[in-house]
N, C-alpha and C positions, 0 to 999 in steps of 0.2 A: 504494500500500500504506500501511498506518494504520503511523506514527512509530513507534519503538522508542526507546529511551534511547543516549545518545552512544555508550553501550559494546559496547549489539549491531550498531550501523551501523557502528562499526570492525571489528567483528568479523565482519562479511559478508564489508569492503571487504577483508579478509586471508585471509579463504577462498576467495574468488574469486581474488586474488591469486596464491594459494598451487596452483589447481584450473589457474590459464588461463583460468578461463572468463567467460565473462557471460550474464545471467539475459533472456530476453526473454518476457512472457505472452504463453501458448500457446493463446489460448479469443480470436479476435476475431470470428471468424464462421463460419457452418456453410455448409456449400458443397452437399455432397450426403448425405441420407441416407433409407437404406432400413431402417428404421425408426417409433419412436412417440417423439411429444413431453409431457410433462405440462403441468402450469398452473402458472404463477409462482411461486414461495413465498413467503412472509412476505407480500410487499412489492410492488405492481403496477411498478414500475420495476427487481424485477428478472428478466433472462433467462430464457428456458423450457428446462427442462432436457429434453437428447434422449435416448432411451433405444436402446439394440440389445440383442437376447436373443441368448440361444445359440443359435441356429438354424441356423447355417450359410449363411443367407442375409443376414440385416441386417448393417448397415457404415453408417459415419458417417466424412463427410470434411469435417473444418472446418479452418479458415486462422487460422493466428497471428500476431500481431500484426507488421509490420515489421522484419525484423532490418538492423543499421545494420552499412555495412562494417567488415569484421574487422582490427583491426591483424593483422600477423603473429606478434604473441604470446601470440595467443585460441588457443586448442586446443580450447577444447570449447565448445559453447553447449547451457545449460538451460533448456527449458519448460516453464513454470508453467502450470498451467492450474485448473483445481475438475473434478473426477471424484466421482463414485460407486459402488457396487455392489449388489447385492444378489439377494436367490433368486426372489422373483418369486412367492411361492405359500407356503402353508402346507403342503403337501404335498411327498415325498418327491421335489424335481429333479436330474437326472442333469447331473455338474459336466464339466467341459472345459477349455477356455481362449481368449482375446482373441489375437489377433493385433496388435501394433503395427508399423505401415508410417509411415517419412518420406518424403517426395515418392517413394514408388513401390519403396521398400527396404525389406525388413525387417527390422525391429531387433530385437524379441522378443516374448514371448509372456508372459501374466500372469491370473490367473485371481480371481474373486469372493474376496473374504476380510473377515473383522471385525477384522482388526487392521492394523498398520500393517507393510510389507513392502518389503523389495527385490529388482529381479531385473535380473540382470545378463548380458547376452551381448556376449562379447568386448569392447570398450572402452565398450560402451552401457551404461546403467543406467536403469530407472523405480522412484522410491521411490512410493510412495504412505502418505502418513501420513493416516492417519483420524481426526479432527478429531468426527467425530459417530456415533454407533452408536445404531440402534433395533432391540429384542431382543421378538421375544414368546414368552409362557410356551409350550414346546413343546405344538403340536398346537394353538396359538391364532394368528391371525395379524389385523394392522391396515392399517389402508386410509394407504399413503404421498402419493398425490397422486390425481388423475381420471384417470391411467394405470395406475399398480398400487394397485391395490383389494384385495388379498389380500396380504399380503405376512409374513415371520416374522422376515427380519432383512435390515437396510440401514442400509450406512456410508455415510460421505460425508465429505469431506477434499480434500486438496491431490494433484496428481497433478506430479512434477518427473522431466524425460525429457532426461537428457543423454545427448548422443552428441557424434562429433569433430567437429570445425567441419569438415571437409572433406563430411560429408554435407547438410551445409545444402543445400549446394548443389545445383540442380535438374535432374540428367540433362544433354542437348546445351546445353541452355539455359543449365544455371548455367555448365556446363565454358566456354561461349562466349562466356559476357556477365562474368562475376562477380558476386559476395555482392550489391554494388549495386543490380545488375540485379535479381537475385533479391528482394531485400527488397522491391521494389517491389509485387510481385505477392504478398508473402509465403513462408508456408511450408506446407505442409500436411501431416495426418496423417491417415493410413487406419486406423480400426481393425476388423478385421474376424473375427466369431467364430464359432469352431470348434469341433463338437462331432457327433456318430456318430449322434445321437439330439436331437431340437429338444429345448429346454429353456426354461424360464421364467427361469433365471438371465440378469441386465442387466449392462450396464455404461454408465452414463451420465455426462456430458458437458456442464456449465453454462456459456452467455454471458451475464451477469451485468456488470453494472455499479451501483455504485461496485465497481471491485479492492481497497478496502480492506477493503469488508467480507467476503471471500475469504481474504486473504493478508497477515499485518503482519510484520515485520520478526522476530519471534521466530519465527513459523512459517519465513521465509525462513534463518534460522540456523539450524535444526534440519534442514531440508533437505539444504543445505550440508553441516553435518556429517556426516552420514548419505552422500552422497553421496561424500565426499571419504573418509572411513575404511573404507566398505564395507562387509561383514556383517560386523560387531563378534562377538565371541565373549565370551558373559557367561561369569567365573570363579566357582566356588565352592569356598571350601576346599583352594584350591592348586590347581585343575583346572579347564579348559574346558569349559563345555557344550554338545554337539554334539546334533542334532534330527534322528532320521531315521524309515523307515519301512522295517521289517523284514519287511512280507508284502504279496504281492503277484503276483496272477497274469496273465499274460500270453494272450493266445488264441491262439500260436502252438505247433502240433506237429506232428508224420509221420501224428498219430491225432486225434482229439476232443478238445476241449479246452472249459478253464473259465474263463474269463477273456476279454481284449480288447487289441487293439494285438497288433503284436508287440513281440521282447522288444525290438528297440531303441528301440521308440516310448514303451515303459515306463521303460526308464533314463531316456530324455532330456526323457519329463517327469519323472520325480524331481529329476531334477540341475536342470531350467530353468525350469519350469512352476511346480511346488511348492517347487524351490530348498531342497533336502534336503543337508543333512550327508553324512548315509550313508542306504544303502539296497541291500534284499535283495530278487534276484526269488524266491518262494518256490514256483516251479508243483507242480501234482500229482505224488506221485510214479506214479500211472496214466497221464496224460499225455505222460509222458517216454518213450516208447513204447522203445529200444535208447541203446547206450553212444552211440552218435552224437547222439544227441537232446540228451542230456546233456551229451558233450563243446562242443556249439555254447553251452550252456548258461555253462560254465565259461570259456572263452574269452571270450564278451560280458563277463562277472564283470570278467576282465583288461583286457578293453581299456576299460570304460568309467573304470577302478581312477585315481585320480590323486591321492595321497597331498597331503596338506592343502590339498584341495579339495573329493574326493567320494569318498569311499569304499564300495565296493562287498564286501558279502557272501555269497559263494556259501552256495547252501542249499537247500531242496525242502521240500515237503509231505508230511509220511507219514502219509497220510486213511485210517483206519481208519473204519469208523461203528458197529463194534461196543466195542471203548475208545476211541475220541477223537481226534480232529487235533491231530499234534505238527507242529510244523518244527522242522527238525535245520538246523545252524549249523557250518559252519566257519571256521577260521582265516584260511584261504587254498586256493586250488586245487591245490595241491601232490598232496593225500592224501586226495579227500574223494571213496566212494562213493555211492551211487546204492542206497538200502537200500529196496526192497518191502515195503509191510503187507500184499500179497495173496501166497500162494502158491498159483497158479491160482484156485481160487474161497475159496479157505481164508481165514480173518482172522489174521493172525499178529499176535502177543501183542505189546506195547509191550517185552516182555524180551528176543525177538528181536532188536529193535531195538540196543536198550542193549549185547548180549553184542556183536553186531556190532564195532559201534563199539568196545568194551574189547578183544576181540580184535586186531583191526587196531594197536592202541594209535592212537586217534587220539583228539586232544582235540576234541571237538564239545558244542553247546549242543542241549539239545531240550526245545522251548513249547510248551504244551496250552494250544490258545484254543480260545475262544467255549464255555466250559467245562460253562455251562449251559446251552444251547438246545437245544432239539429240533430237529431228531431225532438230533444225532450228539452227546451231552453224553462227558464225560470220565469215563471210569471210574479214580477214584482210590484203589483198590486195588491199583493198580501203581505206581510213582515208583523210580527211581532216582536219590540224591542225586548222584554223580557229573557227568550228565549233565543233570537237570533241575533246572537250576538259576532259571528263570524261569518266570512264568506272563503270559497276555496278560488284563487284567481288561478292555480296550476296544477296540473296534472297529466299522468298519461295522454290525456285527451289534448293538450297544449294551453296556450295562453287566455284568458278569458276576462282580460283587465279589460280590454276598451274594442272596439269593433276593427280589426285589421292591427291590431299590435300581433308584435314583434313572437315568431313563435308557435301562434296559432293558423296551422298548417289544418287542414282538412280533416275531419268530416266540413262541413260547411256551418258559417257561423251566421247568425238572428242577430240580428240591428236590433237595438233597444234593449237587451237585456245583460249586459255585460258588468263586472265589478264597478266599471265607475256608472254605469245609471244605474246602479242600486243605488250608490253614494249621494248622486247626484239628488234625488229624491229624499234625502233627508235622515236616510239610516246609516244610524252609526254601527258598522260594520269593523270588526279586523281581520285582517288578512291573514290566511295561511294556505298552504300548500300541503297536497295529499299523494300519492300514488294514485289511488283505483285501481287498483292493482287487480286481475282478471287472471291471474298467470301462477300465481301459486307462489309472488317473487317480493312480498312486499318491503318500502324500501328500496327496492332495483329492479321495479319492472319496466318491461319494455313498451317504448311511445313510439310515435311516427318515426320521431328520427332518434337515433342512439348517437348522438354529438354530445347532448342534456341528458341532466337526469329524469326522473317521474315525480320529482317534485315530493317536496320535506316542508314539516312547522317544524319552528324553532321558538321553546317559550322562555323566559326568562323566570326562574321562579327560584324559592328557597332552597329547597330540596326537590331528589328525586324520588315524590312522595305521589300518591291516586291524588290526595286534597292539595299540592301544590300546583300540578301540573292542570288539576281542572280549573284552580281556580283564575291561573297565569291566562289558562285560553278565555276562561269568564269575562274576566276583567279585562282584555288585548294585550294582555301583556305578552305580544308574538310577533314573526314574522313568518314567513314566505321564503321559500327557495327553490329554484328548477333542481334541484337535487348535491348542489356543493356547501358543505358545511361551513356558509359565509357570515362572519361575525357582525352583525350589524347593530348598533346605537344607534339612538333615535329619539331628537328630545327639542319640545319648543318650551322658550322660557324656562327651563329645567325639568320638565316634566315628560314622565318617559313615552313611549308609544301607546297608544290605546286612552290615553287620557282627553279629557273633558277639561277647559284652563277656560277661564275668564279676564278679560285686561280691561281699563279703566274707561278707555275712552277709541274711538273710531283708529283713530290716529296715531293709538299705542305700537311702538316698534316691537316686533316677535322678533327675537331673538333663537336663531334654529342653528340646530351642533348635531354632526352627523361622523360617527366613527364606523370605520367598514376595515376590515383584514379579510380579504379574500384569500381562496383556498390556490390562485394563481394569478397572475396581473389582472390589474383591475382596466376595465375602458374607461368608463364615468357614472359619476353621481347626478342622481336629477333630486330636486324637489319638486313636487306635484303639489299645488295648491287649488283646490275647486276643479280640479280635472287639465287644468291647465300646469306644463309643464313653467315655473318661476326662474330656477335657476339650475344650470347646468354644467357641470366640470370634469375636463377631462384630467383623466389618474395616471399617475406615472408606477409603477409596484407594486405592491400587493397592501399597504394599507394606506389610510387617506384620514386625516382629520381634516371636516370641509365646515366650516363656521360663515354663517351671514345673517344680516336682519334687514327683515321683510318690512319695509316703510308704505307699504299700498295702503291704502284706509280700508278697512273691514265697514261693507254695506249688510253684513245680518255672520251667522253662525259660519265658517267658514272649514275647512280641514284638509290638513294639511299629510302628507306621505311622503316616504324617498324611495325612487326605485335605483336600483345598481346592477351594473351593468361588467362582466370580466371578458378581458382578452378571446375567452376560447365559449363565447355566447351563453355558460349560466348566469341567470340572473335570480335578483331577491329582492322584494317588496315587504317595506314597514307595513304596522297597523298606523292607522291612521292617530292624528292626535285632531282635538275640533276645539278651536277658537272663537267665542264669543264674550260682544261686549254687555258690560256690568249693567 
C-alpha cells in the first residue's frame, strides 16, 4: 500500500489495536468463476476484473492472500480487497442482492449501490467505500470496459470484510490442522447472486497488482474507522438522523396479491440487505383479505421491532383509484384497525377514512403518493389536517413534486394534482420519500431508470425509538431522498423543517440556513418559496452551508422548502417550514 504520513500509520496501528484485529489483502487469485471477465484498465500490468450479474446463476471464488498464524489476541481479521458494482444496462434492471460466503459460511448479503455503505450481520461487517463513480444523464448510458458496453452507472472502491478470526478457519481442515495450516492454502470467498428474475446488475472483483495503487494508508484508516464505530448516526440540530423506507408491498396473502417475497423476506431485506433504520410493510388494504390476515401482519410489525436498531411500523395501503392511494401509519400495534376504501364494489371517500380513525380516537399518519400519475392520481379536494400530515413527492414510480419536474419519466402524469398543488391549496404537508416497492427489495427497489435510487425519508428524531420516529414524521420533522443518504438542515428564523413560525410584520426579513453533505458532489441548492423557485446556488463538493434573507413582503401565510440537487442526479427535498404574519 502507497505510505501515508507518520500520523495515519499510528493511527491504523491503534485501531487495529483497539478492533483485535489485522488486515490481510483479500484479491490474490480467482479460483473458480461462472461468470464474464473484462480487459485491463488503464494499465497492461494491471489484473482483469471478473464480473457476476444477478442471475442467480454466476458466482466467483477467488483466494486471499496468506493469513499468518493468529496470536490469541486477534479476534477478528479484515479483507481488503478492490470490488465494484454497477446496473449493467441503460435500461430499467430488477435489483436483488450478492451473497457473501467464507470458506463455505455465510456471512451476509449486500446489494449494487453508488455510495459508500455498510452491512452488518451479527459480528460480521463488509464496508465498501466507493472511491470512483460513473453516472450517465438518465436514459443515456456509456460503454465501461469490452464486457459492459451499455452501462448508466458504476462504482468502484475498496471492498473490507471483517469477521471473527475463528471463521478463518476452514471446516474439518482448519478445526484439524490450525490458522497455519490454513494460510497455506489460503482463504476463500464465495460470492454468489441472488435475484427472482436474471438481471444485468454486477458485482465485480479486481486482481491487480501494484496494491498500492488500490489501497494507501488513508483509504486503510477510513476503513478502520468505519468498521470499528459502525453505522455512525449523522446529528442535526440536536437530533439523529434515521433513513428508512415506509412503503412497501409484500406478495404474500389468503387472496391475490401485489407485490413479492413474503412478509418476512421483506423485513429482512430492509433491516440486512438495504440496512434500513426503520421500515413499514405497507400491503393492500384488498389484499388483506380477514382480521387474521392482518393480525399475522401486526405480529411480524412486533417481532421484527428492536428498539435502537430497527424499527418497524405497522401500517397498510388504503388504494382507492377513484381519490388516491393513502397509507395510514400507526404508533404501534396496540390500536391500529384495518380500515376498507371498498365497501363491496363502492369507493368510499378518503373522509370515511379520517372519521374512522377520529372516532376510534386513534392517532395515525395518512400519505397520498404517486400523487400525479395515471391512472390513480390524488384527488385533492379532500385533506384532513389532522391526519394528513405528509405527502410522498418520490418513489419507484419517479418525481411527483410539480407537473414535468425533473425525474418523473412515464407512466404519464395528471396536471393539477402534484406535491406542490396540494401545497398550493393551503395544506401543510411534509415531504418524504418511499420505495413502493413491488419487488420483494425494499429500500433498493427497482424504478424506470437504475441511475436513482427508489427513494428514502429521513427523520430527525431523538432516538431510534416506534414513538420517536412517528412522532419526527407527525410533527415534519423529515425529509425526502431519490435514494442517497443526503444530510440535509433546514431552518427559517431558527426553526427547523416542518415548523409553523410567525414574524411581526409584512416586511419582516426571514432569515433561511441551509446545511446539505451529500453522499457525492453536490450540483445546487434551491429555495422554493410558494412554489416559486427564490434563490439558487450552484455547489462546488460535497457539502455547502448556503445562508440568505428573504426581504419580499409576505401578502398572507407563505412556505417555504429547499430542494438539492448532486452531480450524479439524486436529489432531496425538505418538509416544508410556513410563515405567517402576527
Amino acid at each position: 500500500m502507497r505510505k501515508g504520513g507518520r500520523g495515519v500509520v499510528e493511527e491504523i496501528k491503534a485501531l487495529l489495536e483497539k478492533e483485535a484485529a489485522i488486515v490481510v489483502w483479500g484479491a490474490r487469485e480467482v479460483r473458480r468463476c461462472r461468470g464474464s471477465w473484462g480487459e485491463a484498465p488503464l494499465l497492461p500490468w494491471f489484473g482483469r476484473p471478473f464480473y457476476i450479474h444477478m442471475n442467480g446463476i454466476d458466482f466467483i471464488e477467488w483466494c486471499t492472500e496468506e493469513v499468518p498464524p493468529l496470536p490469541r489476541k486477534v479476534r477478528y481479521v479484515i479483507f481488503v480487497f478492490p470490488m465494484g458494482t454497477g446496473v449493467g444496462s441503460s435500461s430499467m434492471q430488477l435489483t436483488g442482492q450478492f451473497d457473501l460466503y467464507l470458506n463455505g459460511e455465510y456471512v451476509l448479503s449486500f446489494h449494487v449501490t453508488k455510495e459508500s455503505k455498510l452491512w452488518r450481520r451479527g459480528e460480521c461487517a463488509l464496508y465498501y467505500m466507493v472511491k470512483g463513480l460513473m453516472v450517465a444523464p438518465p436514459g443515456m448510458s456509456f460503454r465501461l470496459d469490452d464486457h459492459i458496453r451499455e452501462e448508466c452507472m458504476a462504482s468502484s472502491g475498496l471492498g473490507a470484510l471483517k469477521v471473527p478470526a475463528g471463521m478463518v478457519r476452514r471446516g474439518e481442515n482448519v478445526l484439524r490442522v490450525s490458522s497455519r495450516r490454513a494460510a497455506t492454502v489460503g482463504r476463500r470467498v464465495l460470492g454468489r447472486s441472488v435475484t427472482a428474475v436474471p438481471s444485468k446488475r454486477w458485482f465485480r472483483v479486481e486482481f491487480s497488482y501494484p496494491k498500492r495503487y488500490i489501497a494507501n494508508e488513508h483509504d486503510l484508516r477510513e476503513v478502520l474507522e468505519v468498521l470499528s464505530k459502525g453505522r455512525e448516526r449523522p446529528e442535526v440540530a440536536g437530533y439523529c438522523v434515521f433513513f428508512g423506507d415506509i412503503h412497501s408491498h409484500s406478495g404474500e396473502s389468503k387472496g391475490p396479491a401485489c407485490g413479492a417475497g413474503t412478509i418476512d423476506e421483506n423485513y429482512t431485506y430492509a433491516r440486512d440487505v438495504a440496512a434500513l433504520d426503520f421500515f413499514s410493510l405497507t400491503d393492500h388494504d384488498w389484499q388483506i383479505l380477514d382480521y387474521e390476515d392482518w393480525e399475522v401482519r401486526l405480529k411480524k410489525a412486533d417481532e421484527y421491532y428492536e428498539k435502537g436498531v430497527f424499527v418497524t411500523l405497522p401500517g397498510f395501503e388504503w388504494t382507492s383509484r377513484r381519490y388516491g392511494h393513502r397509507n395510514v401509519y400507526y404508533r404501534d400495534t396496540a390500536n391500529c384497525p384495518l380500515i376498507r376504501s371498498l365497501n363491496g364494489s363502492i369507493e368510499l371517500r378518503p373522509t370515511r377514512l379520517w372519521e374512522e380513525l377520529r372516532q376510534r380516537g386513534i392517532k395515525a399518519i395518512t400519505v397520498p403518493h404517486h400523487t400525479n400519475v395515471s391512472p390513480f392520481p390524488v384527488d385533492w379536494s379532500f385533506h384532513d389536517p389532522e391526519y394528513e400530515r405528509l405527502v410522498e413527492v418520490y418513489s419507484s414510480w419517479g418525481n411527483s413534486e410539480y407537473y414535468g419536474a425533473p425525474l418523473s419519466w412515464p407512466p404519464h402524469r395528471v396536471e393539477g394534482c402534484s406535491v406542490q398543488d396540494g401545497l398550493a391549496r393551503g395544506y401543510k404537508l411534509g415531504i418524504i420519500a418511499s420505495s413502493d416497492s413491488h419487488d420483494g427489495h425494499p429500500g433498493n427497489a427497482h424504478g424506470i431508470r437504475g441511475v436513482v435510487g427508489s427513494g428514502l425519508v429521513a427523520v430527525l428524531a431523538s432516538e431510534l425509538s416506534r414513538d420517536a420516529v412517528f412522532n419526527a414524521l407527525y410533527e415534519r420533522r423529515c425529509y425526502a431522498t431519490t435514494g442517497a443518504r443526503i444530510l440535509l438542515e433546514f431552518s427559517v428564523e431558527g426553526q427547523l423543517m416542518g415548523s409553523e413560525i410567525t414574524v411581526t410584520r409584512e416586511t419582516s426579513p426571514r432569515h433561511v440556513k441551509i446545511y446539505v453533505e451529500g453522499t457525492h458532489s453536490l450540483s445546487h441548492v434551491e429555495v422554493i418559496r410558494d412554489n416559486d423557485v427564490i434563490y439558487r446556488r450552484r455547489i462546488t463538493g460535497k457539502r455547502a452551508v448556503v445562508e440568505f434573507t428573504d426581504r419580499e413582503p409576505l401578502t398572507n401565510t407563505s412556505y417555504y422548502y429547499v430542494r438539492v440537487t448532486q452531480e450524479d442526479y439524486e436529489m432531496a427535498w425538505s418538509s416544508p417550514i410556513w410563515v405567517s404574519v402576527e
